[in-house]
Wavefront OBJ file of the C-alpha trace (Angstrom):
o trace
v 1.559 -7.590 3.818
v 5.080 -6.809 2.889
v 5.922 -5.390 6.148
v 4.597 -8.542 8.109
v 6.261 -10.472 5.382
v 9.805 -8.557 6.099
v 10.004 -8.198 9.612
v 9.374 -12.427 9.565
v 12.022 -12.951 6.888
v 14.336 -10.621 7.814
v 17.837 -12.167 7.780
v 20.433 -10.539 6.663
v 21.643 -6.935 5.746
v 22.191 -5.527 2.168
v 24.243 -3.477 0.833
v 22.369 -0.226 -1.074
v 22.286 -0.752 -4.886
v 21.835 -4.499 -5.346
v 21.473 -5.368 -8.679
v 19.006 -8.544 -9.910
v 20.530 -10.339 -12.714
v 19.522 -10.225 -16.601
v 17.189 -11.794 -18.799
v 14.616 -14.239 -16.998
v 15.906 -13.050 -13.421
v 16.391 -9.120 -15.015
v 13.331 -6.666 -13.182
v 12.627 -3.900 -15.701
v 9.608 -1.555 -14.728
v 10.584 1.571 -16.037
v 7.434 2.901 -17.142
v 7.180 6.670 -17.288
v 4.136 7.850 -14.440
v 1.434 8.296 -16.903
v 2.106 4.754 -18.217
v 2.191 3.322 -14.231
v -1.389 4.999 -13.536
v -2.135 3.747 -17.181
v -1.320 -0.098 -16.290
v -3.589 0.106 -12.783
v -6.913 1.704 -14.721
v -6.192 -1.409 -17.040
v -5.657 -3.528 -14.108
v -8.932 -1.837 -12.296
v -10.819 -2.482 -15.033
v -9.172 -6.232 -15.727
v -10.647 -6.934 -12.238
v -13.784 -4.959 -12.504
v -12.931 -2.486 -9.651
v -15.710 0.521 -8.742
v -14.098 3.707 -9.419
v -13.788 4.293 -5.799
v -11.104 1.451 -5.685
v -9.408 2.523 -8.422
v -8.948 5.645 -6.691
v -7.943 4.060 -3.440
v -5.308 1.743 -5.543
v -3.770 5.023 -7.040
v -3.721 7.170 -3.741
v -1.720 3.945 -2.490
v 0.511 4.216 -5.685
v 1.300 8.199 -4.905
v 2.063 7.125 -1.379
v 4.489 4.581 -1.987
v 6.313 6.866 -4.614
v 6.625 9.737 -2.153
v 7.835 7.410 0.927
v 10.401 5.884 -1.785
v 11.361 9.015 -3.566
v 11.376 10.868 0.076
v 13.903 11.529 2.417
v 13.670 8.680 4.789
v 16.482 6.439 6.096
v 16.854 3.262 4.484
v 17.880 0.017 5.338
v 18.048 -3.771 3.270
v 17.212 -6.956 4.317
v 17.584 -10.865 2.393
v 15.017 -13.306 3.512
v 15.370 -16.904 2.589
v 12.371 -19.297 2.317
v 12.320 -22.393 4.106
v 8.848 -23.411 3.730
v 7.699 -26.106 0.960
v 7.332 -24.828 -2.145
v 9.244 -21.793 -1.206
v 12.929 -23.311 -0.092
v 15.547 -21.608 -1.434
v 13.131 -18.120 -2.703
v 15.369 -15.132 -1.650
v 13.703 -12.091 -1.195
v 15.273 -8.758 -1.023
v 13.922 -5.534 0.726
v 14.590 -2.034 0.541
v 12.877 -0.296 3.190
v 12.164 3.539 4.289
v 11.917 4.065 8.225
v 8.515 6.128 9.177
v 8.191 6.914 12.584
v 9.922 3.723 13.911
v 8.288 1.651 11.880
v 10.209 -0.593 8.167
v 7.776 0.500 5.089
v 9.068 -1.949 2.292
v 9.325 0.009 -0.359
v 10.798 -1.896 -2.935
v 10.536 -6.417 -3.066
v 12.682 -8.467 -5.546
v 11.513 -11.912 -5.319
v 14.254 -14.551 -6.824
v 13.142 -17.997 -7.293
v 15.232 -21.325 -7.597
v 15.227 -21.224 -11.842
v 16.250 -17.428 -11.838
v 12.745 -15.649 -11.990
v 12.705 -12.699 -10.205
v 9.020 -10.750 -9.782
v 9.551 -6.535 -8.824
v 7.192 -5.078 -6.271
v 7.677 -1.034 -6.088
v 5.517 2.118 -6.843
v 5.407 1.184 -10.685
v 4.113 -2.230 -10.203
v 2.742 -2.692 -6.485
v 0.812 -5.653 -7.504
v 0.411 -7.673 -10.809
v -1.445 -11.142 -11.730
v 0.163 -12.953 -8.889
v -0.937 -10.811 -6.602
v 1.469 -8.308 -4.598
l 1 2 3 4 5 6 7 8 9 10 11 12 13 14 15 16 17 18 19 20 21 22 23 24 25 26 27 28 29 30 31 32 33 34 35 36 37 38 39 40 41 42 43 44 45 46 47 48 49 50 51 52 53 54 55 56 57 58 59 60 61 62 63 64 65 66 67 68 69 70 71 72 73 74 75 76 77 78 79 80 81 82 83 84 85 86 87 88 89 90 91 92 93 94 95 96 97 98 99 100 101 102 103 104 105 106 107 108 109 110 111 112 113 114 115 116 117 118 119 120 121 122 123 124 125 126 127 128 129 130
């Protein structure tokens, strides 16, 4: 989904170590990785997932943190949302290149008021979804 989402959006190139803003628009996941795979049992069993999709969830959750802790070339991208009930969202993309193809590997979503919403390894997907 991101990587449809990205290569649709894509605008504009970043420069590496873009900061979001603080309090309401301030993205702080720092969770230790033992707390991470804490927070998606309690999300597995928020949403009543069999153990076999818990699994699945954190073998995607090692993946991402491996492609985003790896070696691979990066590159940044700002898309702008022009669609109602979206105008003016920014979204901001780091991404890791595998074999030709943009991995997003990190998503800051801004909105108008200032809210920004952090999709990485430590929190791929939350109650809105990922």
């Amino acid at each position: 989904m991101l990587n449809a989402l990205a290569r649709r959006q894509m605008r504009t190139s970043l420069e590496p170590g873009f900061v979001v803003g603080r309090g309401a628009g301030r993205c702080s996941h720092d969770r230790s990785s033992a707390d991470v795979q804490e927070h998606y049992r309690a999300l597995g069993r928020q949403r009543k997932w069999p153990s076999v999709t818990e699994s699945a969830f954190l073998d995607r959750v090692k993946w991402f943190r491996n492609l985003d802790e790896g070696p691979a070339s990066r590159r940044y991208y700002e898309g702008v949302g022009e669609e109602p009930g979206l105008a003016g969202t920014r979204w901001l993309w780091e991404t890791a290149v595998v074999a030709g193809e943009l991995i997003a590997v990190k998503q800051i979503e801004v909105t108008l008021d200032g809210e920004a919403r952090c999709y990485w390894w430590r929190h791929l997907e939350d109650a809105l979804g990922s």
